[in-house]
N, C-alpha and C positions, 0 to 999 in steps of 0.2 A: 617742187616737191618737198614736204616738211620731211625734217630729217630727227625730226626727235619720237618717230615710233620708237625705234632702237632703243632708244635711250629709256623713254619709259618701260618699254619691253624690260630691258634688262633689269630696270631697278625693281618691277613688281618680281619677276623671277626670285632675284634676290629675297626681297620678302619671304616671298614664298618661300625660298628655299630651309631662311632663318627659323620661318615658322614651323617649318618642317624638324629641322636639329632640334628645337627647343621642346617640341611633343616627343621623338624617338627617348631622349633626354628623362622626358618625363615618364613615358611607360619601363625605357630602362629602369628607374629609383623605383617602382609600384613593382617592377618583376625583381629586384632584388629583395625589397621587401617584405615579397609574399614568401620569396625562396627561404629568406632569414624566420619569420615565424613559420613557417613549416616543418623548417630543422629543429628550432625550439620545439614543435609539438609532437615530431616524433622521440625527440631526445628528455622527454615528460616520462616518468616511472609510473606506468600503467596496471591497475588494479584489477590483477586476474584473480577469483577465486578457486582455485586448482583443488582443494579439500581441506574441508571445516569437519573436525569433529568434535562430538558432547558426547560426556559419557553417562550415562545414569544407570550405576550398579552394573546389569546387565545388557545394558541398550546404549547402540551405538546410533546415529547419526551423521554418518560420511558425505552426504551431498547435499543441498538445497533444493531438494527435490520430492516430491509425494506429497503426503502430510504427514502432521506430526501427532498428528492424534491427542490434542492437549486433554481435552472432553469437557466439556459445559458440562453442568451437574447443575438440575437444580434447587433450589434451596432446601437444605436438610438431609439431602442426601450426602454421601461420601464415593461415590463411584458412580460408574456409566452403567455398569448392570443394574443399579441400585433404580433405575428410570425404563428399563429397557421395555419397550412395549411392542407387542407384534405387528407388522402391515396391515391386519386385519381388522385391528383396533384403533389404528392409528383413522380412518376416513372420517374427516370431517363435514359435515353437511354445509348445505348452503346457506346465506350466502359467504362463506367463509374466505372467498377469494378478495374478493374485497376488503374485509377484516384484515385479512392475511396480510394484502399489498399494504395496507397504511401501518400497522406495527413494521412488517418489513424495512419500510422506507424509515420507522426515526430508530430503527436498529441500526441498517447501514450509515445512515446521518451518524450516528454516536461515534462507531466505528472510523468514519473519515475523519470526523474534526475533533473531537475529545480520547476519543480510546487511545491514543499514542498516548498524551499527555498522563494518562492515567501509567502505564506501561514505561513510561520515563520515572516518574513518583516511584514505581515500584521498585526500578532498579533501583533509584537512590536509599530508597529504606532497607533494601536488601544488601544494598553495594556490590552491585552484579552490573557491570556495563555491557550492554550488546552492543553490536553494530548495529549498523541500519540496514542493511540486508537480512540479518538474520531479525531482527525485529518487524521489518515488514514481514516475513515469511510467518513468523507468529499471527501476525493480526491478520492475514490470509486466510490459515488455517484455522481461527476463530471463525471466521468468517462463513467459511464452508459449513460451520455445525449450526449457525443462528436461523436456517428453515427448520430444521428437527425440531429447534427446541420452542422457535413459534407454535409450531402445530402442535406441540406436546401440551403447550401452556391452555391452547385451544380447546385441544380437545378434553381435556381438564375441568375445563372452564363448564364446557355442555353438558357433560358428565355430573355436576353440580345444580342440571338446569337452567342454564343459562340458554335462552333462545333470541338470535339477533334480530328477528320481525320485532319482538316484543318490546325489548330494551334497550339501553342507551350502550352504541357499539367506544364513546369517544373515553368510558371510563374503562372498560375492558383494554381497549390500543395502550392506556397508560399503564394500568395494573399489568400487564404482559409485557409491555418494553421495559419498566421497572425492573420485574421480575430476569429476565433476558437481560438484562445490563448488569445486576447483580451476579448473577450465573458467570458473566463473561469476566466481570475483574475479581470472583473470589476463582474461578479457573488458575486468571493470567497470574495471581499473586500465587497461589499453591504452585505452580510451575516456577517461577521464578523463582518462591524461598527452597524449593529441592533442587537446584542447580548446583553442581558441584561447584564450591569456592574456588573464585581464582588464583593463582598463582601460587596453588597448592595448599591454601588452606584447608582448614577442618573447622 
């Protein structure tokens, strides 16, 4: 009877056993590891905003919350009542929805990829630095007015005659997103130049 089962037995055990310390070994250093950057990430000084306020004269601004009612105006006027038109004048005919969606679409295009950059220029000529919270909250709240002021430009537009069976809709989407893009950075600059000076200027 061969007598080196044993023998083999033992030495793969062995192995195995090596193999075994060398892996416990190795998920110890990975749970240390994780343990050490975990500690770093809660031991990270964490950006709560607890209360932001802006003063303007009589109006305060306490939260990140609502809107801010900056108001699109557009061109030539000086105020939001200066546009203000009833529900009942506002109906635009057909096929307006479709008009509608493609100015819609290169309003919010502007909005995503160029209106910050516009809204950064501004702070600098003005020397007004926002954050980026409170800056996204602005161009939100632009945001929210750019149906109003479509349909406004719209129904404007019909009002002067303009009927979409008859004529070319791709010069009107320009003339109105032009007009809507104007609207939005003389708004964002008229807000930004009355923003009370930082750090106590006048």
């Amino acid at each position: 009877m061969s007598t080196s089962f044993p023998h083999d037995y033992f030495i793969k055990l062995q192995q195995y056993l090596l193999w075994q310390t060398n892996k416990i070994k190795k998920l110890e250093q990975q749970l240390t590891l994780l343990e050490k950057e975990l500690k770093e990430i809660k031991q990270r000084p964490q950006t709560t905003i607890e209360r932001i306020e802006y003063k303007f004269d009589q109006l305060k601004v306490e939260t990140l919350e609502g809107t801010l009612n900056i108001g699109l105006t557009p061109n030539g006027t000086g105020a939001i009542e200066d546009f203000a038109v009833s529900p009942e004048k506002m109906i635009v005919p057909q096929p307006e929805p479709i008009l509608f969606r493609n100015i819609q679409t290169k309003v919010n295009n502007y909005l995503t990829n160029e209106c910050q950059k516009t809204l950064e220029q501004l702070e600098e000529k003005y020397a007004y630095q926002l954050d980026e919270t409170y800056r996204q909250f602005i161009l939100q709240d632009i945001s929210r007015q750019v149906d109003e002021r479509i349909r406004f430009y719209l129904q404007q537009k019909m009002n002067n005659g303009y009927i979409p069976e008859a004529n070319s809709s791709e010069a009107v989407e320009k003339e109105i997103f032009e007009k809507v893009r104007e609207d939005i950075e003389q708004s964002l600059e008229s807000f930004i130049k009355h923003l009370p000076k930082q750090g106590g200027e006048k």
